[in-house]
LOZA-44348 format. One record per residue (C-alpha): residue in one letter; x negated, y negated, z; residue number from 1. Coordinates in Angstrom, 3 decimals. Layout:
N
<r resn="A" px="X" py="Y" pz="Z" resi="NUM"/>
...
***
This chain:
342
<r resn="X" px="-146.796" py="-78.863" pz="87.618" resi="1"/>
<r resn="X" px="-147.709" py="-82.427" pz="89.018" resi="2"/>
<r resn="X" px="-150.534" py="-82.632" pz="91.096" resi="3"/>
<r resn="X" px="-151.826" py="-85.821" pz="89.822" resi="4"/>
<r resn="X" px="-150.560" py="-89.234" pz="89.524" resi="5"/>
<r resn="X" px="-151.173" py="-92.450" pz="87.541" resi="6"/>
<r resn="X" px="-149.613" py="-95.375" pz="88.799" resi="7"/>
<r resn="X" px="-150.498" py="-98.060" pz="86.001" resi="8"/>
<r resn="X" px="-150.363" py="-101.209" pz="87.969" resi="9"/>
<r resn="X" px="-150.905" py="-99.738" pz="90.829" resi="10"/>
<r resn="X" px="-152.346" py="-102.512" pz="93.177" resi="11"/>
<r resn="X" px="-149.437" py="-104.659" pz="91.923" resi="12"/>
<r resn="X" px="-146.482" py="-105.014" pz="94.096" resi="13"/>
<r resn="X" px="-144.183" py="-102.626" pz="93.489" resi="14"/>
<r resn="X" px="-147.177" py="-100.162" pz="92.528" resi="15"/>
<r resn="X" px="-148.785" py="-100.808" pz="95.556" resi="16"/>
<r resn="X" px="-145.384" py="-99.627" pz="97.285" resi="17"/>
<r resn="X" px="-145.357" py="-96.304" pz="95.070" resi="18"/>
<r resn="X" px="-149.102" py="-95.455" pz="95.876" resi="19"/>
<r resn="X" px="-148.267" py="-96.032" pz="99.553" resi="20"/>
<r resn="X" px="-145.057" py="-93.885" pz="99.592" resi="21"/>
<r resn="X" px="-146.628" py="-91.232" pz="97.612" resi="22"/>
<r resn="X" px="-149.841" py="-90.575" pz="100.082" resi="23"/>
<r resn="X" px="-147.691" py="-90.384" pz="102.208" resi="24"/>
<r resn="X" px="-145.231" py="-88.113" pz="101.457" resi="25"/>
<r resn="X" px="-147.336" py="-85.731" pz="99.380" resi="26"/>
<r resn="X" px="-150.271" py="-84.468" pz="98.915" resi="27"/>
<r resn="X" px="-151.240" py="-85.105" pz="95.001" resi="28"/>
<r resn="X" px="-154.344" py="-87.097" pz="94.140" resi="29"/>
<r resn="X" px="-153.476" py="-90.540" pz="93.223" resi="30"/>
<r resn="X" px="-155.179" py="-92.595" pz="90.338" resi="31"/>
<r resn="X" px="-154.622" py="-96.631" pz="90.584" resi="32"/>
<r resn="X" px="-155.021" py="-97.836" pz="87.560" resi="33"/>
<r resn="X" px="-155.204" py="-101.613" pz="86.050" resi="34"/>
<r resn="X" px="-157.268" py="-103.721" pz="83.821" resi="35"/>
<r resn="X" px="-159.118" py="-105.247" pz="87.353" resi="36"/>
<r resn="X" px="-161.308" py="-102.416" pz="88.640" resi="37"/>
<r resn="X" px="-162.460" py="-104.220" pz="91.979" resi="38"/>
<r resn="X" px="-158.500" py="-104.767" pz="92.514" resi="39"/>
<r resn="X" px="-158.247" py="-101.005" pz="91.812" resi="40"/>
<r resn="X" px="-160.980" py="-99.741" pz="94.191" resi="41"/>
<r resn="X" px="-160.214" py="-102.087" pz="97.092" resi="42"/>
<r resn="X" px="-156.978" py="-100.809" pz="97.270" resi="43"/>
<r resn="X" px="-157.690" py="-97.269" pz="97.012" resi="44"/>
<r resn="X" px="-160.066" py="-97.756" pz="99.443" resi="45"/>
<r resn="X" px="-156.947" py="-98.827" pz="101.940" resi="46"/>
<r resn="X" px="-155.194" py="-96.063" pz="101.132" resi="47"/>
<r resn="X" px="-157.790" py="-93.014" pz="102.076" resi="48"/>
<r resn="X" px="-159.495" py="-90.251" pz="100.741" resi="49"/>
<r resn="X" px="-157.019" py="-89.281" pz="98.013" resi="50"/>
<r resn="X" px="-156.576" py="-92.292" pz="96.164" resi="51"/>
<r resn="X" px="-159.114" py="-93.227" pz="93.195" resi="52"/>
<r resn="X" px="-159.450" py="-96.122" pz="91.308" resi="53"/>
<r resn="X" px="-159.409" py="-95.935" pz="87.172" resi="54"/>
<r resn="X" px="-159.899" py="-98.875" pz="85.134" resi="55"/>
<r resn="X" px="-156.946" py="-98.968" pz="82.404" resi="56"/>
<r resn="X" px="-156.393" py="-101.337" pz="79.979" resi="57"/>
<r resn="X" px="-153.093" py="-100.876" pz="78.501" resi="58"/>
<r resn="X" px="-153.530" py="-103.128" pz="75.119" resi="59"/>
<r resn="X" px="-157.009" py="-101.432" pz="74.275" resi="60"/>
<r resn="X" px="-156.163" py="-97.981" pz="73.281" resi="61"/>
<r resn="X" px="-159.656" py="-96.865" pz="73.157" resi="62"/>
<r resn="X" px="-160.425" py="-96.429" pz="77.509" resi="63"/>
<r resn="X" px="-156.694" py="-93.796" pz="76.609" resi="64"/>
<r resn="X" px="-158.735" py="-91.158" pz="77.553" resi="65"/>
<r resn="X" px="-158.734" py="-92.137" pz="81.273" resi="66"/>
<r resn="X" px="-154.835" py="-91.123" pz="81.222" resi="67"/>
<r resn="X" px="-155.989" py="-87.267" pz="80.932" resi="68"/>
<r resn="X" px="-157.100" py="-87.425" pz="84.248" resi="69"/>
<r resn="X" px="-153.298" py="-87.239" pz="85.697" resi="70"/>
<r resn="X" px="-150.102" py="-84.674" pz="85.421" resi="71"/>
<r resn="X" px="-147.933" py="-87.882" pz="85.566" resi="72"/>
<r resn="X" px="-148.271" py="-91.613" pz="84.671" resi="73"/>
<r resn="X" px="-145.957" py="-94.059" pz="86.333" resi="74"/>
<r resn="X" px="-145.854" py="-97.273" pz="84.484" resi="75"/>
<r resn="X" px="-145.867" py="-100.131" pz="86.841" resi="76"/>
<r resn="X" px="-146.262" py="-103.247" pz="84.220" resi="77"/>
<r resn="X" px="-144.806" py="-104.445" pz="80.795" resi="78"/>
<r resn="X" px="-145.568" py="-103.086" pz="77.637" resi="79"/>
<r resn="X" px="-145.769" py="-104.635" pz="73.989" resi="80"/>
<r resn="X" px="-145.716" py="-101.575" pz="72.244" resi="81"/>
<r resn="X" px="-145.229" py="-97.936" pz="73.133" resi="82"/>
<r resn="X" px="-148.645" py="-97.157" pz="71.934" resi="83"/>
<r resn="X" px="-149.014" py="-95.330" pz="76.093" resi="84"/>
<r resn="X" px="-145.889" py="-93.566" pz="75.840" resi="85"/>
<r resn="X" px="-147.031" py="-91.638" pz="72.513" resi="86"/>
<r resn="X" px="-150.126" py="-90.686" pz="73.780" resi="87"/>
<r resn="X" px="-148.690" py="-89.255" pz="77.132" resi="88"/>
<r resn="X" px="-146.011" py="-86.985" pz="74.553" resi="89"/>
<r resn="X" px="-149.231" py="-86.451" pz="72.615" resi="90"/>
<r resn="X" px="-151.488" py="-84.803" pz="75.140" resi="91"/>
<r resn="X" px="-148.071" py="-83.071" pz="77.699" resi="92"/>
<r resn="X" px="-148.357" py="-86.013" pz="80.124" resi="93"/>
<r resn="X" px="-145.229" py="-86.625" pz="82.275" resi="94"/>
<r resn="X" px="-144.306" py="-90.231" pz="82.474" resi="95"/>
<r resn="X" px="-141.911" py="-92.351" pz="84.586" resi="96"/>
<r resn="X" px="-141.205" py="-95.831" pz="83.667" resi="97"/>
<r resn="X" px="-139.798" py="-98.853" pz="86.016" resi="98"/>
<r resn="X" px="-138.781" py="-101.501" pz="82.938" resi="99"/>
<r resn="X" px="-135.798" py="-102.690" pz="82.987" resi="100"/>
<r resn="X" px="-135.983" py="-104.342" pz="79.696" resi="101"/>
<r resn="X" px="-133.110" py="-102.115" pz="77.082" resi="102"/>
<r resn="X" px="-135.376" py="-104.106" pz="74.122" resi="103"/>
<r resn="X" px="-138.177" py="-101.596" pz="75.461" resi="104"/>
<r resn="X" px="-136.287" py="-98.813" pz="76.573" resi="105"/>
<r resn="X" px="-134.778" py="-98.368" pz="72.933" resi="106"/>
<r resn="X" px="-138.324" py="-98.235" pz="71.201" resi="107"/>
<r resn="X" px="-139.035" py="-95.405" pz="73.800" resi="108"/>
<r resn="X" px="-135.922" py="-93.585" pz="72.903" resi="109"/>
<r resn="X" px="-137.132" py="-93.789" pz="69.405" resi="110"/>
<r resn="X" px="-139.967" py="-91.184" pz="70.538" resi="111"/>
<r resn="X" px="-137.888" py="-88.489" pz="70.847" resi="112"/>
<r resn="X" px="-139.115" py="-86.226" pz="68.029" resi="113"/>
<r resn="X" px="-142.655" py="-86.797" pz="69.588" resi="114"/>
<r resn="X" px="-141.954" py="-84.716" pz="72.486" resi="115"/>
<r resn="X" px="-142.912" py="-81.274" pz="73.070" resi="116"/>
<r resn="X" px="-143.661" py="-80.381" pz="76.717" resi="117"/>
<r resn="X" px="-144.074" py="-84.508" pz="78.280" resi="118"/>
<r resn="X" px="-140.718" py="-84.978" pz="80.556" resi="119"/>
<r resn="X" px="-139.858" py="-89.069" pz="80.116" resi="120"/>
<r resn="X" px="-138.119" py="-90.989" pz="82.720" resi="121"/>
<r resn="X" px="-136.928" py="-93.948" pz="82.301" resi="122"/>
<r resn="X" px="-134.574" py="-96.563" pz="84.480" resi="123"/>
<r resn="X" px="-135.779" py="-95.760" pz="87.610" resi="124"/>
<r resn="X" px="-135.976" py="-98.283" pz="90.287" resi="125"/>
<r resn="X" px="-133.455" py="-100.613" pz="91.782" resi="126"/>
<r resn="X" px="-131.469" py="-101.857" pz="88.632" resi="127"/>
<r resn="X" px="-131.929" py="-99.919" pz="86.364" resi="128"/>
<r resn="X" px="-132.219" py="-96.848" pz="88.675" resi="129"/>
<r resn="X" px="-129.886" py="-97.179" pz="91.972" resi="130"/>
<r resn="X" px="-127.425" py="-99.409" pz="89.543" resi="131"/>
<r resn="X" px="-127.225" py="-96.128" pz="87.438" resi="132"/>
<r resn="X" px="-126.737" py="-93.496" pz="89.966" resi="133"/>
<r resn="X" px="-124.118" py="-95.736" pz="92.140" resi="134"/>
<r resn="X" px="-121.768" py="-96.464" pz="88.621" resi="135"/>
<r resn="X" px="-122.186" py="-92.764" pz="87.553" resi="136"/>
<r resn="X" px="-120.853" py="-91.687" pz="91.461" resi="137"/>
<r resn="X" px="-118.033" py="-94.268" pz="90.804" resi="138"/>
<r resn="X" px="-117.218" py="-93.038" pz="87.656" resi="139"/>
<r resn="X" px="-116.926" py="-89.679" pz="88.460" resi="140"/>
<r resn="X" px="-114.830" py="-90.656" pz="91.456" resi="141"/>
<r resn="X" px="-112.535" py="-92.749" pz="88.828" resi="142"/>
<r resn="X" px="-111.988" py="-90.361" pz="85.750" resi="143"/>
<r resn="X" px="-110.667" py="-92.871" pz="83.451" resi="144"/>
<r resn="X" px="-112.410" py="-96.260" pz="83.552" resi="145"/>
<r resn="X" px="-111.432" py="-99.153" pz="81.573" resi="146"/>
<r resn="X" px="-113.767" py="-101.841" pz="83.067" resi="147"/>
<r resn="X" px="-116.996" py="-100.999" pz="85.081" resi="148"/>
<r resn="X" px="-118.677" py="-104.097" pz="86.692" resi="149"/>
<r resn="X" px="-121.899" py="-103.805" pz="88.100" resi="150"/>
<r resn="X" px="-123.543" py="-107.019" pz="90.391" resi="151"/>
<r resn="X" px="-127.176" py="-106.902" pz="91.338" resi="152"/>
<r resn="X" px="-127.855" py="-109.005" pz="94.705" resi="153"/>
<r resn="X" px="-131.615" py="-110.464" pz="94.973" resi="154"/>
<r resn="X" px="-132.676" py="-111.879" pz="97.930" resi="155"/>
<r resn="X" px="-134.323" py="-114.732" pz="97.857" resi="156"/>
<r resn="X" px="-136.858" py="-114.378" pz="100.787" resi="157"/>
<r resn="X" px="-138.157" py="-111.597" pz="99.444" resi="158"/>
<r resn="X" px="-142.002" py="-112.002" pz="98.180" resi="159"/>
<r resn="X" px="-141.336" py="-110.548" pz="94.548" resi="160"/>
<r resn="X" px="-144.149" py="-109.449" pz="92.582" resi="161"/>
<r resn="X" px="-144.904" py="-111.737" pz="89.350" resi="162"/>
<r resn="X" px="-143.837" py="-108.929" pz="86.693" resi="163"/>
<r resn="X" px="-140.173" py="-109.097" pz="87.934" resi="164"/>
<r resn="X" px="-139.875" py="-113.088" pz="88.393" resi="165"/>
<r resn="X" px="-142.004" py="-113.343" pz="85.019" resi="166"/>
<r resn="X" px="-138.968" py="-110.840" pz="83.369" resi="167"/>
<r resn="X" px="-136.651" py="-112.453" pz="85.030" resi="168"/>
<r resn="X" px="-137.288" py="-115.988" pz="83.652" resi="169"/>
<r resn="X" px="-138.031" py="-114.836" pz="80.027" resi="170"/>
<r resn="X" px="-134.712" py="-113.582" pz="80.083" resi="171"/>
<r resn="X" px="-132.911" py="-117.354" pz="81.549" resi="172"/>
<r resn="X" px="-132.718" py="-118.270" pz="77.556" resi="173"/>
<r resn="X" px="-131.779" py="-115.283" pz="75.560" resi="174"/>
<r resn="X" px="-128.785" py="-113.692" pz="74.868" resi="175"/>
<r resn="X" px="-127.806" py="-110.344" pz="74.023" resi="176"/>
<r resn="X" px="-124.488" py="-108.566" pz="72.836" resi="177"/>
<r resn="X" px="-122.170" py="-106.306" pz="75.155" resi="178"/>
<r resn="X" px="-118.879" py="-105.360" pz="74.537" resi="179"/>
<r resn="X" px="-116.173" py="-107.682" pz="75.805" resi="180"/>
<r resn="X" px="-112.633" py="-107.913" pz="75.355" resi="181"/>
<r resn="X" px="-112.482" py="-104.684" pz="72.881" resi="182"/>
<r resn="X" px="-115.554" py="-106.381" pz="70.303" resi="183"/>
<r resn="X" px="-119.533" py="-106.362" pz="70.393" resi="184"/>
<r resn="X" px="-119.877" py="-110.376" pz="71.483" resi="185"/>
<r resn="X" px="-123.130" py="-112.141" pz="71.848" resi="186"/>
<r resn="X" px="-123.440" py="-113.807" pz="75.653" resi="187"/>
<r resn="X" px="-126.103" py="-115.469" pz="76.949" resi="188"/>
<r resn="X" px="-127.903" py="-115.053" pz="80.643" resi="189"/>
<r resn="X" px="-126.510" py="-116.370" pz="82.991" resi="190"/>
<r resn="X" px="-122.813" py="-117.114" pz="81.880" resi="191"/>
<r resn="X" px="-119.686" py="-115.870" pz="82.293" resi="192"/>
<r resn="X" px="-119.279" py="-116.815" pz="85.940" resi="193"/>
<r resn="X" px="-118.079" py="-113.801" pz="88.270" resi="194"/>
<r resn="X" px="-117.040" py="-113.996" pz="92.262" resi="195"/>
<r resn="X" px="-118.139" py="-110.994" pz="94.069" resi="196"/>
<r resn="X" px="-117.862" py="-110.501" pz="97.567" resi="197"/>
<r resn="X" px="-120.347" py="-108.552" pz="99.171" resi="198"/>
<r resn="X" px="-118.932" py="-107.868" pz="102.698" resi="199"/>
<r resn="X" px="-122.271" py="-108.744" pz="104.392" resi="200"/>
<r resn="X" px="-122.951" py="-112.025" pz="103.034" resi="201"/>
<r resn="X" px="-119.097" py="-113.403" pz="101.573" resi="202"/>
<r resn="X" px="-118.527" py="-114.631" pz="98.232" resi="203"/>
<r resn="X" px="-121.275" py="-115.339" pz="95.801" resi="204"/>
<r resn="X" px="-121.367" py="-116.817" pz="92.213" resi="205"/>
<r resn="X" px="-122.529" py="-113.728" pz="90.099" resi="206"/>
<r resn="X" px="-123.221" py="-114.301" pz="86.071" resi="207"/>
<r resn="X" px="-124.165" py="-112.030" pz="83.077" resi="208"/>
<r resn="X" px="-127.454" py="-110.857" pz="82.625" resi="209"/>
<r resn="X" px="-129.353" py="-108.507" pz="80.525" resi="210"/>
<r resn="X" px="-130.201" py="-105.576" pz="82.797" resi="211"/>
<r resn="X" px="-131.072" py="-102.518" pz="81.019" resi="212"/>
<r resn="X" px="-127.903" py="-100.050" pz="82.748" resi="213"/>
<r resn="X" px="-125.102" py="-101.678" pz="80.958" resi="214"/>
<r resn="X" px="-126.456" py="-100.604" pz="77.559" resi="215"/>
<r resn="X" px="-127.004" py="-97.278" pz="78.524" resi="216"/>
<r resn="X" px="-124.078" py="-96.709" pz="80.623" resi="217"/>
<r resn="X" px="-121.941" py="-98.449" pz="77.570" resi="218"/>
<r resn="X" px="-123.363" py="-95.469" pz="75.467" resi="219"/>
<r resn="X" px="-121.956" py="-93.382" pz="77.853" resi="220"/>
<r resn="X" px="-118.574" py="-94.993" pz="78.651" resi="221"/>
<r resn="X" px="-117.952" py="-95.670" pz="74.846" resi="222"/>
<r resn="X" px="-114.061" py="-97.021" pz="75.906" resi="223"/>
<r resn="X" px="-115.004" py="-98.656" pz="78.185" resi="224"/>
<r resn="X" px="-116.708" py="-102.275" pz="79.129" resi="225"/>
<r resn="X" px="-119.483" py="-102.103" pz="81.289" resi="226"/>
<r resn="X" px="-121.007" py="-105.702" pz="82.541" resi="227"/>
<r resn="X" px="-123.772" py="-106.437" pz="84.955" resi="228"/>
<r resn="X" px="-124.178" py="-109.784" pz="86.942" resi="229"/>
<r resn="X" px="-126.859" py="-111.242" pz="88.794" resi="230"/>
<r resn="X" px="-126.686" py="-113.127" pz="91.957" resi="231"/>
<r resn="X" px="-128.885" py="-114.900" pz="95.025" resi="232"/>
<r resn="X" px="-128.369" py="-114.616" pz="98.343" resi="233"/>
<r resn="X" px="-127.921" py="-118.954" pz="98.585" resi="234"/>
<r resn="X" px="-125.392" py="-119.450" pz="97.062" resi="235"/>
<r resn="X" px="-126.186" py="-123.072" pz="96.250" resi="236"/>
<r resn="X" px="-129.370" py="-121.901" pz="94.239" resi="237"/>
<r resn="X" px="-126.706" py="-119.626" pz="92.130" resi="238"/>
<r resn="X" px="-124.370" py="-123.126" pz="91.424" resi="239"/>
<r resn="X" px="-127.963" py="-124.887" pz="90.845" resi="240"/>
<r resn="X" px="-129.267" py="-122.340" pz="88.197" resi="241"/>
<r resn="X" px="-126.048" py="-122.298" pz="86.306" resi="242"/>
<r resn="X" px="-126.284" py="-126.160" pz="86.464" resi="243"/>
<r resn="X" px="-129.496" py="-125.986" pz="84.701" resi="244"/>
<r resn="X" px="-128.424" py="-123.764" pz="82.257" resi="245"/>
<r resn="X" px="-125.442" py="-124.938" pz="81.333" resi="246"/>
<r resn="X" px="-127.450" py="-128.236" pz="80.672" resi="247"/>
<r resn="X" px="-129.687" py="-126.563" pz="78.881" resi="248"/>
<r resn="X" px="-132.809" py="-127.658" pz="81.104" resi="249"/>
<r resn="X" px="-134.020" py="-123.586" pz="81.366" resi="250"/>
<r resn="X" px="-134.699" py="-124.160" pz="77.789" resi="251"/>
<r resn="X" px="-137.863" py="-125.634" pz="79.278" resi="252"/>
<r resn="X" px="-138.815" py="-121.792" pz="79.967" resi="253"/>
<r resn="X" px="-139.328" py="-121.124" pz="77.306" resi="254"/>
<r resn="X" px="-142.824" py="-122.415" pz="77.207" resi="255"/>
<r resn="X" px="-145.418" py="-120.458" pz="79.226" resi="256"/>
<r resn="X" px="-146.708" py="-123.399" pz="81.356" resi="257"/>
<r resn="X" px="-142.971" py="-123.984" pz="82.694" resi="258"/>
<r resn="X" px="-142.624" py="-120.259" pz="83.635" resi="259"/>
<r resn="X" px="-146.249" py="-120.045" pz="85.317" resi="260"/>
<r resn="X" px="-145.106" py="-123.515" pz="87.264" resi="261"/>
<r resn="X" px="-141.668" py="-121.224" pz="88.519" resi="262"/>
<r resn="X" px="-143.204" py="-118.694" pz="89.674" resi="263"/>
<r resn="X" px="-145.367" py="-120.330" pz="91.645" resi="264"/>
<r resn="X" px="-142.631" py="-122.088" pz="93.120" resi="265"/>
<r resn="X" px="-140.699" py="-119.102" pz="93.340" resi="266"/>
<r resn="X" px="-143.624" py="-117.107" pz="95.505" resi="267"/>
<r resn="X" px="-143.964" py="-119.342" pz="97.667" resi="268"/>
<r resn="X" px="-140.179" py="-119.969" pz="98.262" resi="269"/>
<r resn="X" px="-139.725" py="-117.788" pz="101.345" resi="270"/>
<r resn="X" px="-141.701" py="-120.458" pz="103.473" resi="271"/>
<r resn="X" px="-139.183" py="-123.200" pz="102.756" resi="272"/>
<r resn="X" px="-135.606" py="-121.182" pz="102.203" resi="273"/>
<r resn="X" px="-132.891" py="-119.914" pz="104.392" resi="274"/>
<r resn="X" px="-133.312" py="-116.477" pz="101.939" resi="275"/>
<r resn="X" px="-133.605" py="-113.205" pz="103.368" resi="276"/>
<r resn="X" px="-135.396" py="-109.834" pz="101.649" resi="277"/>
<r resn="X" px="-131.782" py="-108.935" pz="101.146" resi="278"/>
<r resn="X" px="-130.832" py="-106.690" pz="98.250" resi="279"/>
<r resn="X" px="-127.467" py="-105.504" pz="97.197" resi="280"/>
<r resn="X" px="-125.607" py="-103.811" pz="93.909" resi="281"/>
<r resn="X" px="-122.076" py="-103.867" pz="93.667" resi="282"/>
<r resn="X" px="-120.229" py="-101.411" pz="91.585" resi="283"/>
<r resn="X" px="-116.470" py="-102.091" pz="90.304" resi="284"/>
<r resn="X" px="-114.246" py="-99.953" pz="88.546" resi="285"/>
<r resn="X" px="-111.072" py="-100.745" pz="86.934" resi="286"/>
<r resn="X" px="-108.548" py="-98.876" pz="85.094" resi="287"/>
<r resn="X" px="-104.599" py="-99.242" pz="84.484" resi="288"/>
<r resn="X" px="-103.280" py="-95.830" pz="85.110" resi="289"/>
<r resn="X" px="-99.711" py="-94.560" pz="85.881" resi="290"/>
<r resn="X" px="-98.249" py="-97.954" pz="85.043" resi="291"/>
<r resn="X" px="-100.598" py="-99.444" pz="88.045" resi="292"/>
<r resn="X" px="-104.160" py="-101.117" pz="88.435" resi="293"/>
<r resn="X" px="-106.531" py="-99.047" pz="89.916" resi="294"/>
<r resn="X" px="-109.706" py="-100.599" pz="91.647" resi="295"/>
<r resn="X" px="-112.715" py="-98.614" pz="93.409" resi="296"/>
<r resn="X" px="-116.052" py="-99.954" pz="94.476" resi="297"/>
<r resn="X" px="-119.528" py="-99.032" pz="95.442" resi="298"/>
<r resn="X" px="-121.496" py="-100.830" pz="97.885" resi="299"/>
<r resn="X" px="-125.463" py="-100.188" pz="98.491" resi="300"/>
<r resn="X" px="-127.545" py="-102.594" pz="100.994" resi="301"/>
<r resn="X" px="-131.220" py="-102.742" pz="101.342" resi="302"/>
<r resn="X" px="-133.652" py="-105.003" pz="102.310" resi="303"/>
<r resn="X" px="-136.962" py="-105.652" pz="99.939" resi="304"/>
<r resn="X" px="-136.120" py="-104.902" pz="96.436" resi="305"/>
<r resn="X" px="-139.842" py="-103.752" pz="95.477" resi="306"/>
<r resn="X" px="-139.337" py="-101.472" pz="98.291" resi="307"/>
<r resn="X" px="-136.511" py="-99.607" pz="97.274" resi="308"/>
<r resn="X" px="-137.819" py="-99.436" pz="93.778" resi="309"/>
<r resn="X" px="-141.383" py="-97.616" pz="94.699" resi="310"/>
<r resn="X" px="-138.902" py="-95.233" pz="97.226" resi="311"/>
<r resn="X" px="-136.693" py="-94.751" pz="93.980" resi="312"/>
<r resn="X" px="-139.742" py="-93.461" pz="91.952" resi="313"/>
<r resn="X" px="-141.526" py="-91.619" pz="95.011" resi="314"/>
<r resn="X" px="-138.019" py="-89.761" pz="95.153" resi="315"/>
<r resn="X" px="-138.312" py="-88.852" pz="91.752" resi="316"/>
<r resn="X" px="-141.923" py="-87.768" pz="91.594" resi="317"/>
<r resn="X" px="-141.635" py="-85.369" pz="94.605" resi="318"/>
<r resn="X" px="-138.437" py="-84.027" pz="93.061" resi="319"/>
<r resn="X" px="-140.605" py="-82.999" pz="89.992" resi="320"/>
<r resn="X" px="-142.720" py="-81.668" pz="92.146" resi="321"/>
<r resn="X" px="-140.595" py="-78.980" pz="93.467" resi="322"/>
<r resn="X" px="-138.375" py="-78.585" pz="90.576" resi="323"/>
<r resn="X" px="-139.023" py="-78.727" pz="86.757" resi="324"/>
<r resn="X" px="-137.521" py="-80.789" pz="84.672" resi="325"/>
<r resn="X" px="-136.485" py="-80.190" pz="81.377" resi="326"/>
<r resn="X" px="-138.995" py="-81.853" pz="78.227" resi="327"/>
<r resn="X" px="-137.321" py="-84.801" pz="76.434" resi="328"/>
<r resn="X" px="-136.503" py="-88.713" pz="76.985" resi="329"/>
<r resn="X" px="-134.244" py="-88.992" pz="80.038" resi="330"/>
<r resn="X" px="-132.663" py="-91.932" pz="81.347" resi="331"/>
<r resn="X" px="-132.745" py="-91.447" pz="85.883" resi="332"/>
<r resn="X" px="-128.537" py="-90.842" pz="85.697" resi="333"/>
<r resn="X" px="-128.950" py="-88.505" pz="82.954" resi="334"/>
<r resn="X" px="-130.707" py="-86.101" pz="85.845" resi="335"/>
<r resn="X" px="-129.725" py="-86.647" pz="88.946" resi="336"/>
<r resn="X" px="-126.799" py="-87.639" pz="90.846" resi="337"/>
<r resn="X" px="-127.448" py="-89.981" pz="93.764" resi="338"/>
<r resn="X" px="-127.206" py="-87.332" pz="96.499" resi="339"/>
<r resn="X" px="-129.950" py="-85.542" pz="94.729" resi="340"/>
<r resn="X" px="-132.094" py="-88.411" pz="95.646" resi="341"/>
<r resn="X" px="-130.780" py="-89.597" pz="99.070" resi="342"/>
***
């Protein structure tokens, strides 16, 4: 039974969004927690009587104890270690995570034979989350799928919160290895140039990236190859990026000064840029059936990304609400389809 929530970065932005969704929509008692205490109680404060503040520092294990206060904790922030995750499986906490780093998500799975009554949810949000739900609808829809591309639209007037654009860039200069042309390869972000068309906006330059639903829907779709791309909505900031990177000057990102300089940038581009809080996935299946080639495609629009994340998660939490879910390390498609969420 859930009747109280944790929302570990909870006056961040898409926490923020969560908390406000979730006194809305319900009536459990919710904790918003962070390392910044003031940050913590000012915002409850905003929110009204059933919102608390909890200071919660995530890298010192001893304050752990605050995390018995809730039912649920929603991780809002990224981790180093799983060091929060064991201790909710330890002590029967529910816990919901919004990462969508696979790196992470694997050293979670890895908990499994930790868990005895603690319900784990990960990839929920926007991509992973939506991402999943739209390519398992597809899929079903499909039967036999040979290729499975999925394109995540940002928009680039949207005010994103610091975690994401801070993820975001880390990732500019690593690579990672999908399956491509029937063998494990090693790509790097932001290659392997795609055109999408996205109906509301026209043709954009998409390019590989290491979102966390690939993997997972890879595992699932072993014959399969499963891709996702990332795209702006400028297009000339999408030709720009893969400029820079194909010149290797996002190498420079690699040092923490360079990134902290971005982002600033980055925050503050809505006041300068023709963007729009525009966000869009794109789901395309492929297969060669019946001597033909069969395409189908998923479309799903929004506007604010952070937005449709913290309405993701609310969905979720006042679905476990009303109906138990069963103990164990989930990934969001593994339970639900999308129409048990919208």
């Amino acid at each position: 039974m859930v009747e109280s929530v944790m929302i570990i970065g909870g006056y961040g932005k898409v926490g923020g969004n969560i908390a406000k969704q979730l006194i809305q929509s319900t009536d459990l008692q919710i904790l918003i927690a962070g390392r910044c205490l003031a940050k913590a109680c000012t915002f409850s404060q905003q929110l009204g009587e059933r919102a608390f503040p909890v200071e919660v520092d995530i890298e010192n294990e001893a304050n752990y104890e605050s995390l018995l206060q809730a039912n649920l904790v929603i991780m809002c922030i990224d981790q180093t270690n799983t060091s929060v995750v064991q201790y909710c499986l330890k002590h029967g906490i529910h816990y919901i995570d919004i990462t969508a780093s696979f790196a992470f998500l694997e050293q979670i799975e890895l908990l499994k034979p930790l868990v005895q009554q603690s319900t784990v949810i990960l990839s929920v949000g926007f991509a992973p989350g939506l991402s999943n739900l739209l390519a398992k609808q597809l899929k079903e829809s499909m039967k036999i799928v040979d290729k499975l591309d999925i394109t995540i639209l940002l928009g680039l007037g949207e005010q994103h919160g610091d975690g994401a654009v801070q993820w975001l860039l880390e990732q500019m200069n690593q690579s990672y290895r999908i399956k491509k042309n029937g063998s494990t390869q090693t790509v790097q972000n932001f290659s392997g140039k795609k055109t999408t068309y996205f109906n509301r906006l026209g043709t954009r330059s998409s390019y590989l990236f290491n979102f966390s639903d690939q993997h997972t829907l890879q595992r699932q779709m072993p014959y399969s190859e499963v891709n996702t791309y990332l795209t702006f909505d400028i297009e000339w900031v999408n030709r720009l990026l893969a400029g820079l990177h194909y010149l290797n000057i996002t190498s420079l990102l690699r040092y923490s000064w360079a990134r902290r300089v971005l982002v600033k940038i980055i925050q503050g581009w809505q006041f300068f840029s023709s963007g729009s809080d525009i966000c869009a996935i794109k789901v395309e299946a492929v297969n060669k059936e019946n001597n033909q080639i069969n395409e189908a495609h998923q479309v799903w629009y929004e506007n604010n990304e952070a937005l449709i994340t913290a309405n993701v998660t609310s969905l979720v939490v006042q679905h476990m609400m009303h109906s138990p879910l069963p103990a164990g390390i989930h990934h969001l498609d593994e339970l639900f389809w999308l129409d048990d969420l919208f």
